[in-house]
C-alpha positions as CSV (number, residue, x, y, z in Angstrom):
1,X,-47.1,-12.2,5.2
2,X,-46.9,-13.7,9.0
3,X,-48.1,-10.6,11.7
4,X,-44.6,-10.0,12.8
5,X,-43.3,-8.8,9.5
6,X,-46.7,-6.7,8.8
7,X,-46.3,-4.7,12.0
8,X,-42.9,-4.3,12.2
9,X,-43.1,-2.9,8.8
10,X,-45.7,-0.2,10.1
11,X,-44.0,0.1,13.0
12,X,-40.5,1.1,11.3
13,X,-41.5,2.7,8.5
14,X,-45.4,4.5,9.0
15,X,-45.8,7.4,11.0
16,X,-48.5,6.7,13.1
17,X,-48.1,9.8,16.5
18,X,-47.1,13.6,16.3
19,X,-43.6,12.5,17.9
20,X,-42.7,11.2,14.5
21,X,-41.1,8.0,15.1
22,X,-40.8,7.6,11.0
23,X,-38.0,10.6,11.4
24,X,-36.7,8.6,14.5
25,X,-36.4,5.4,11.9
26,X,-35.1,7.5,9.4
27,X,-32.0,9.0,11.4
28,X,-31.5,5.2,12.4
29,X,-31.0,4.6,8.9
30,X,-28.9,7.1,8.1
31,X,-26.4,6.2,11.0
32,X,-26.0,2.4,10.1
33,X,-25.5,4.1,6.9
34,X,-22.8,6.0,7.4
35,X,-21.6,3.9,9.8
36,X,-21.2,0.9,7.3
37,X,-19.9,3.4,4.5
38,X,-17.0,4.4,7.2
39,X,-16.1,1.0,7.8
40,X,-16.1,-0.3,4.0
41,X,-14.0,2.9,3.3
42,X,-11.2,2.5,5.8
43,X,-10.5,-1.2,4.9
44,X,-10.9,0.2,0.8
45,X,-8.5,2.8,2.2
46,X,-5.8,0.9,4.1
47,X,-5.7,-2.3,1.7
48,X,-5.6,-0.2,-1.1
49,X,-2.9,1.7,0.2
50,X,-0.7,-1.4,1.1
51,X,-1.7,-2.6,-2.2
52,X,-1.0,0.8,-4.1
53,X,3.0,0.9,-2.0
54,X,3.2,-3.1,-3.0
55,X,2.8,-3.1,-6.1
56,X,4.6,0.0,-7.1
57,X,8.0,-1.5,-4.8
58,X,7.5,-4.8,-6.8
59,X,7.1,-2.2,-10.4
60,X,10.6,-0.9,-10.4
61,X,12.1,-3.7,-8.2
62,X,13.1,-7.5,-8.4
63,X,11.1,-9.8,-6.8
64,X,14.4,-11.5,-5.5
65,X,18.6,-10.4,-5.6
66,X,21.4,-13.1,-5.4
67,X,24.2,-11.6,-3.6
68,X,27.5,-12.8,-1.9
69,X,28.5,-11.3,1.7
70,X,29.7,-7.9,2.2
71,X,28.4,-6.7,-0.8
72,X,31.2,-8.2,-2.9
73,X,31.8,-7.7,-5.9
74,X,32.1,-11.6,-7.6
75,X,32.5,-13.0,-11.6
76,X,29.6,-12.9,-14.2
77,X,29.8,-16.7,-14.5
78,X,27.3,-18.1,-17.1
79,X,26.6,-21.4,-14.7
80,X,25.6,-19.2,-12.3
81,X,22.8,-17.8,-14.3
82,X,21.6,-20.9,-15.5
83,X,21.6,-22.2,-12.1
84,X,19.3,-19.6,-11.6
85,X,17.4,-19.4,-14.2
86,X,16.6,-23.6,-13.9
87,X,14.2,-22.9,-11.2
88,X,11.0,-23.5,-12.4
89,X,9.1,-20.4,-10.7
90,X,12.0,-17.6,-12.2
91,X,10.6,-15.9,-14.9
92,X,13.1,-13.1,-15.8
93,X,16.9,-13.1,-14.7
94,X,20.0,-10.5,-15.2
95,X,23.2,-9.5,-13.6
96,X,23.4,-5.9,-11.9
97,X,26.5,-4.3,-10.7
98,X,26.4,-1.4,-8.0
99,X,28.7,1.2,-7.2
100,X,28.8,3.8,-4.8
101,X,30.0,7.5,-5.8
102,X,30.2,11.0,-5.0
103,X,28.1,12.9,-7.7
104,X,29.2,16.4,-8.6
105,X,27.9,19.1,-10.5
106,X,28.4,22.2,-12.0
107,X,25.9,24.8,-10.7
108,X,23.8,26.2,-13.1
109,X,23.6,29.6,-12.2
110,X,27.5,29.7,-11.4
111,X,29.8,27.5,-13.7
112,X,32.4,28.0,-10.9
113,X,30.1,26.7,-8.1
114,X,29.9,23.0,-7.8
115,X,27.5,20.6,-5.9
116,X,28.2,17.3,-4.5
117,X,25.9,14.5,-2.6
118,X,26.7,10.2,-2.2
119,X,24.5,8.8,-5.1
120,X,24.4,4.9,-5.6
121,X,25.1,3.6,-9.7
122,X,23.6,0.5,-10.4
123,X,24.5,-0.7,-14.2
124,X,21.7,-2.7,-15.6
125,X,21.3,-4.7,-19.1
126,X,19.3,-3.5,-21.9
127,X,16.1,-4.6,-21.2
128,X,15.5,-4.0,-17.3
129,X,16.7,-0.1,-18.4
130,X,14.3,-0.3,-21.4
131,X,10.7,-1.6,-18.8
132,X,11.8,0.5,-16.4
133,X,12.1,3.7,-18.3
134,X,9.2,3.0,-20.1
135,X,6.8,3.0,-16.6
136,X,9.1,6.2,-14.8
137,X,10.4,8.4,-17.7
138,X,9.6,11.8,-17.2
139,X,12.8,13.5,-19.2
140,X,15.0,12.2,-22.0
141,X,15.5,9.1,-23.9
142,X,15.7,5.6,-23.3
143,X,17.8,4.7,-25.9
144,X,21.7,5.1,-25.5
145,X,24.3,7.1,-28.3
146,X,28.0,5.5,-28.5
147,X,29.6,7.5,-26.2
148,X,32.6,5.3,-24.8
149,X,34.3,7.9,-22.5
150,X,31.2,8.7,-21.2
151,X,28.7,6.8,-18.7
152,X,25.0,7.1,-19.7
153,X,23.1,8.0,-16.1
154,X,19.4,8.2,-15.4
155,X,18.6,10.5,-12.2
156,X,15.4,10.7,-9.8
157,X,13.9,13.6,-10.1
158,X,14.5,14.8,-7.0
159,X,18.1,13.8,-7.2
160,X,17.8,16.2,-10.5
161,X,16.2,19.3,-8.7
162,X,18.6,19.1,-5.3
163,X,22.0,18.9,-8.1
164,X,20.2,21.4,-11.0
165,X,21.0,18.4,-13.5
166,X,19.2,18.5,-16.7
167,X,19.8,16.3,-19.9
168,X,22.8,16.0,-21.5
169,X,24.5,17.2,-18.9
170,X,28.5,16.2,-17.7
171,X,28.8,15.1,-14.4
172,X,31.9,13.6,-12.1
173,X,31.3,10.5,-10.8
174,X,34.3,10.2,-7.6
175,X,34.9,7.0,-6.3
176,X,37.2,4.7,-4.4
177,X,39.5,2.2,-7.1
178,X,39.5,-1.7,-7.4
179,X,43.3,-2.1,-7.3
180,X,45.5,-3.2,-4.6
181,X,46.6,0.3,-3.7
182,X,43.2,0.9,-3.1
183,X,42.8,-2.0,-0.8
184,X,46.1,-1.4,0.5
185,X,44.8,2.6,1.6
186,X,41.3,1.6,3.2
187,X,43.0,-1.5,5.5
188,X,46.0,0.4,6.7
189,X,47.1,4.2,7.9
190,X,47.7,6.6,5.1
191,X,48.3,10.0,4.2
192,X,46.3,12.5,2.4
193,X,48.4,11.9,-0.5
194,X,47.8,8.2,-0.6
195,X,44.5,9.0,-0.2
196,X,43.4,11.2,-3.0
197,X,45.9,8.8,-5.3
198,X,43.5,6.2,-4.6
199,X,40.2,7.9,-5.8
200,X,38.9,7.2,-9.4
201,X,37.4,9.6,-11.0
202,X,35.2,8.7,-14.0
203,X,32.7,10.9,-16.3
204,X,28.8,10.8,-17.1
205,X,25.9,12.2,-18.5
206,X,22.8,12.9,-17.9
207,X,20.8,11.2,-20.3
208,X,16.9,11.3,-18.5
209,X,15.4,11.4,-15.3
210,X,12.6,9.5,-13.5
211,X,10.3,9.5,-11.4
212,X,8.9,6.5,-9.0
213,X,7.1,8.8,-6.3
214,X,9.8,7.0,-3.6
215,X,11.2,10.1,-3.3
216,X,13.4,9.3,-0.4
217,X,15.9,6.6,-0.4
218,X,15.0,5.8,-4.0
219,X,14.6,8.6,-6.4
220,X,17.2,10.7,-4.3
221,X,20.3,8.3,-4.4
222,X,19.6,5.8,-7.2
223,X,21.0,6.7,-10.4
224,X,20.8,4.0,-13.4
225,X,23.3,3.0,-15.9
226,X,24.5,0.7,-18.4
227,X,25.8,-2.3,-17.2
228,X,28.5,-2.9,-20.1
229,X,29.2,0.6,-20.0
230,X,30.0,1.0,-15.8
231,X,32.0,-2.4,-15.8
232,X,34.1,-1.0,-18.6
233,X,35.1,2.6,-16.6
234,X,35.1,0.6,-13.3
235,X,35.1,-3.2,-12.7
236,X,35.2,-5.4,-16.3
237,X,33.2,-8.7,-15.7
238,X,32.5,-8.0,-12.7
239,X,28.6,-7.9,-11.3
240,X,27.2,-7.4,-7.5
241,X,24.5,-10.0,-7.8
242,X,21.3,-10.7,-10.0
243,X,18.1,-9.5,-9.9
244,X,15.0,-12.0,-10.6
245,X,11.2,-12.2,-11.5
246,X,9.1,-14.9,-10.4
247,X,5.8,-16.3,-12.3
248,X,4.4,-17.2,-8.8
249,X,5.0,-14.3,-5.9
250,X,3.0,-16.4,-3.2
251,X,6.4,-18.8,-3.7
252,X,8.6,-16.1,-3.5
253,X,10.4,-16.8,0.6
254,X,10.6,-20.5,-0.5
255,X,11.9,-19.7,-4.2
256,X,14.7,-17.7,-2.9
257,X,15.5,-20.2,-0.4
258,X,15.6,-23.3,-2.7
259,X,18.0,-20.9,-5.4
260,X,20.6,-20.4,-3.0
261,X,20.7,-24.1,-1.9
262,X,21.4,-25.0,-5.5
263,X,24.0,-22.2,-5.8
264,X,25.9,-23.2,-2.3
265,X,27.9,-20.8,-0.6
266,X,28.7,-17.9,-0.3
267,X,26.0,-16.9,-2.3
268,X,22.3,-15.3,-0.3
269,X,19.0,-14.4,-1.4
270,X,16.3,-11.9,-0.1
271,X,13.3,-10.9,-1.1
272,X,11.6,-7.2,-2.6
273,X,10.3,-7.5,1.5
274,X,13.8,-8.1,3.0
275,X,15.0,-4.8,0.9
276,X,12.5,-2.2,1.9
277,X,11.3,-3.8,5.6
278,X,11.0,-0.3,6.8
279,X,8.4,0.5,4.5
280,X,6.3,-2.7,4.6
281,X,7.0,-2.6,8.4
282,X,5.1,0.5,7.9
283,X,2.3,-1.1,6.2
284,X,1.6,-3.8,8.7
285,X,1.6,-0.8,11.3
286,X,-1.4,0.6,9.3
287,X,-3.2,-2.3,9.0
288,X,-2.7,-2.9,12.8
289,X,-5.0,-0.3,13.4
290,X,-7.8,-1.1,11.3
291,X,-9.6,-3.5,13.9
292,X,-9.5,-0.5,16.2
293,X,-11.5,1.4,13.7
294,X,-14.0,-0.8,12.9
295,X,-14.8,-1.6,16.5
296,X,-15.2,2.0,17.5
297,X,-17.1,2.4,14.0
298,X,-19.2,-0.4,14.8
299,X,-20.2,0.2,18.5
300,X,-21.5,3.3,17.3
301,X,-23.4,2.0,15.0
302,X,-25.2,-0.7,17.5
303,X,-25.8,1.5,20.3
304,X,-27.3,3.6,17.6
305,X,-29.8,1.2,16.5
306,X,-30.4,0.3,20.2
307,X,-31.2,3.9,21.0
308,X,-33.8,3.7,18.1
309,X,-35.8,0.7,19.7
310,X,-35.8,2.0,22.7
311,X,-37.3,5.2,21.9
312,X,-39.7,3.3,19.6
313,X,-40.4,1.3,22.0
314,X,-41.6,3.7,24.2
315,X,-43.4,5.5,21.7
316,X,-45.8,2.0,21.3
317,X,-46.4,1.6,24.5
318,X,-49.9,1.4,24.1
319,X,-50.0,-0.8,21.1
320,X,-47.9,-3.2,23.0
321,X,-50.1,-3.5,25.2
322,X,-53.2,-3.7,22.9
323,X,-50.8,-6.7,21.2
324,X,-50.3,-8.2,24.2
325,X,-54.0,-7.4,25.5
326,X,-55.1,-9.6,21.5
327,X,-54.0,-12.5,22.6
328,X,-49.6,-12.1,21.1
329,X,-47.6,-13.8,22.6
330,X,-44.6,-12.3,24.4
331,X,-42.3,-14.5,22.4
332,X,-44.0,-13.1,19.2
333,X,-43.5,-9.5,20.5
334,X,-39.9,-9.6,21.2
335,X,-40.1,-11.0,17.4
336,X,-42.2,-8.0,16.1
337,X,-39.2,-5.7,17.8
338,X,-36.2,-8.1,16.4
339,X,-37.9,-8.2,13.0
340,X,-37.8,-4.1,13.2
341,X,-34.2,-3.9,13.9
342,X,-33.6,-6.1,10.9
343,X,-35.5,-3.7,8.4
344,X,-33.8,-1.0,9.9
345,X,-30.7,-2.7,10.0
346,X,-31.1,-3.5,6.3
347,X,-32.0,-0.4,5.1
348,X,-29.1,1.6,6.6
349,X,-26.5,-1.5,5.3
350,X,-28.3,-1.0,1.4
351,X,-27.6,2.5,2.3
352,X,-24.1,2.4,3.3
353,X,-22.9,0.1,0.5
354,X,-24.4,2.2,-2.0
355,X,-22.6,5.0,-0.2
356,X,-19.2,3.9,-0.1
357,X,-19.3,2.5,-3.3
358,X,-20.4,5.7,-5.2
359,X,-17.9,7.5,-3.4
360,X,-15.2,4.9,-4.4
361,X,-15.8,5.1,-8.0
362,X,-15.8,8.9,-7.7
363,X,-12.4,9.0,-5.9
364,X,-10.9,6.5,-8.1
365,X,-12.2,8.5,-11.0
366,X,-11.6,12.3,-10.1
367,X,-8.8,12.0,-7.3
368,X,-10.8,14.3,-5.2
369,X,-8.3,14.1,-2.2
370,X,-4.8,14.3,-2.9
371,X,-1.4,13.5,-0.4
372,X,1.7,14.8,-0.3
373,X,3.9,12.2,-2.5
374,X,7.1,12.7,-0.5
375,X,5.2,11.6,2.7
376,X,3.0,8.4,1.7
377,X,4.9,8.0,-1.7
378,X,1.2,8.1,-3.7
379,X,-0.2,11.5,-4.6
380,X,-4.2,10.3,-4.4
381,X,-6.0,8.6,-1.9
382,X,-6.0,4.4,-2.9
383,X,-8.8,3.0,-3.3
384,X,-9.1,-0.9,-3.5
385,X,-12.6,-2.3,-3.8
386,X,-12.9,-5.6,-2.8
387,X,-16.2,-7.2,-3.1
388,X,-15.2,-9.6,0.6
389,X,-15.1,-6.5,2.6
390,X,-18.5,-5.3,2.0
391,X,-20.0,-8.6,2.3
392,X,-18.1,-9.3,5.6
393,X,-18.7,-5.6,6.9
394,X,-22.9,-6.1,5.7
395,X,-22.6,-9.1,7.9
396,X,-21.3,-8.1,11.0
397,X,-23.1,-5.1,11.1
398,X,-26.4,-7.1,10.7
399,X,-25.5,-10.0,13.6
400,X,-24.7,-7.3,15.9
401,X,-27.6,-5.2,15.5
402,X,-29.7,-8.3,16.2
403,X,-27.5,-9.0,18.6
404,X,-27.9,-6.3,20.7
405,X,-31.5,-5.7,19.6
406,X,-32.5,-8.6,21.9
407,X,-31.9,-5.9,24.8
408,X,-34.9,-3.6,23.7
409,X,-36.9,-6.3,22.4
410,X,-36.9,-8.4,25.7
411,X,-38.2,-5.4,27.7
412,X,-41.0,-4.9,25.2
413,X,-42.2,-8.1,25.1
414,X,-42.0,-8.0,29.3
415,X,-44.2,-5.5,29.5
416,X,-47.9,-6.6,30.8
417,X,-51.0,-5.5,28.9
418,X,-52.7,-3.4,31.6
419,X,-49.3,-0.9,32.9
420,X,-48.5,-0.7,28.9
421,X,-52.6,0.6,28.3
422,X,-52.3,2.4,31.5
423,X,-49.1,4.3,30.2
């Protein structure tokens, strides 16, 4: 064992005076510890709660939509679809077909009071309603009963609670028609009259409700249906896009580019991240502020360490200066107190990863903090524990201890045998 590690050993770790510098060390530790624990746990915290958001967007949603301009509303054409679908990075393709409506209700409580709110239908095939309902389900049944005057609806459950709906349920679905009177009302002046003659009125039920935790602009406007059944009450063969999976989602900006160059006008493509901006804008802004954090975390952490060897410095005065007065060089000195900082360093970093990672599990486990779900759309804390981030967090901690450790370390090696005996 070379000199420099032996005493800095002693130095660190041995109480050697009444002043205690072993509880000096020790309170070192502990701050790197905790230190290094806080900044493991807010980048565990922020990129699992991107992560967490991502992943349940991408869950219930297409990774891309095909749409024409406007919203139109365009022919199911089969050549379409396999235009589509001959991309070799789609996995999963199928036609959708929105409508926008006015929902109303009977009150429960009052069969003569009714409630109303602008919900959005989208009809979807068999098998996007079937994985869908199978992750968010909370009431009813997935599977439809022949009911041909009737539109089969699944409701968010906060769409449920704010309209009292339940299963099995009627509802009035009130809407503006696909005719030419219709057109001919919304492009020129009209009367009342004209007006209400224009409306369509068509009839569903309630046959489940979900819940994705996107409680606003999701689960309180987005009501599922049948795609076969909505185009027969509204809009026969008629779809507002497709909806797509792809096998690789790092491709997904230049898949969605290269499928609407094959398709030609007036056909356009955007991605899950194009739909909900907003809330990966959100994200980012999150994110943003992590480097903020672990600056502050980590200048507290240095100036703590520096703090330590300074005081311990001045607690070994004397045996400086009996180094020093031995023949050690100053070179090997400003080693000794380098070498120090690294133990310490170490110990608190050990400490900290074993701090935040026991605490992860446990939080991952338990759910000891919760969140309200209508605010960050997750009722627990995420947790994502990524192996990078304590490696990379270990390291920078450690090269700026050192770093600033030189500070302390060059003023004890500076000091000359006979003022550090004399002090």
């Amino acid at each position: 064992m070379k000199p420099e590690l032996y005493i800095a050993q002693r130095f660190a770790f041995k109480q050697r005076s009444a002043s205690k510098p072993t509880f000096i060390v020790l309170m070192a530790v502990l701050g790197i510890a905790i230190g290094t624990a806080a900044l493991i746990l807010t980048l565990s915290i922020v990129n699992g709660f991107a992560n967490s958001i991502e992943q349940k967007l991408i869950s219930f949603s297409a990774h891309l939509q095909i749409r024409q301009p406007n919203e139109l509303l365009f022919a199911e054409h089969r050549s379409d679809m396999a235009t589509i679908a001959a991309h070799p990075n789609i996995a999963e393709l199928s036609p959708f077909l929105e409508k926008s409506y006015v929902l109303r209700s009977r009150d429960g409580s009052d069969d003569r009071l009714w409630r109303s709110k602008p919900v959005m239908v989208k009809g979807v095939t068999e098998q996007q309603r079937q994985q869908f309902l199978h992750k968010f389900l909370k009431q009813g049944t997935a599977t439809l009963p022949d009911q041909p005057n009737a539109i089969p609806l699944y409701a968010g459950q906060p769409l449920a609670d704010n309209m009292k709906l339940r299963v099995g349920q009627r509802v009035m679905l009130v809407g503006l028609g696909d005719n030419a009177a219709t057109q001919h009302v919304m492009n020129n002046s009209t009367t009342v009259l004209e007006l209400l003659s224009s409306l369509k009125v068509d009839v569903g039920i309630i046959r489940g409700i979900y819940d994705t935790g996107l409680q606003e602009g999701f689960d309180d406007r987005v009501m599922f249906a049948d795609l076969r059944a909505l185009q027969k009450q509204s809009t026969p063969e008629m779809i507002s896009g497709f909806d797509a999976n792809v096998h690789r989602f790092d491709e997904l900006t230049e898949t969605v580019q290269s499928v609407v160059k094959r398709l030609g006008s007036p056909f356009y493509g955007m991605t899950v991240f194009d739909r909900y901006a907003n809330l990966f804008e959100w994200l980012k802004l999150q994110q943003n502020m992590t480097p903020l954090l672990i600056v502050t975390i980590t200048i507290v952490a240095v100036f703590n360490i520096i703090s330590t060897l300074l005081v311990l410095m001045i607690e070994k005065t004397r045996e400086i200066g009996m180094l020093s007065a031995l023949g050690l060089k100053p070179s090997k000195i400003r080693r000794l107190f380098l070498v120090q900082a690294f133990l310490i360093s170490l110990s608190g970093i050990a400490l900290g990863n074993l701090l935040a990672l026991s605490f992860s599990l446990l939080e991952m486990r338990f759910h000891f903090i919760t969140l309200p779900e209508k605010s960050y759309f997750i009722n627990h804390v995420p947790l994502l524990i990524n192996p990078s981030d304590y490696v990379v967090v270990s390291l920078s901690v450690m090269a700026l201890t050192l770093l600033f450790a030189f500070v302390p370390a060059k003023i004890a090696a500076s000091l000359k045998p006979g003022t550090a005996l004399g002090a």
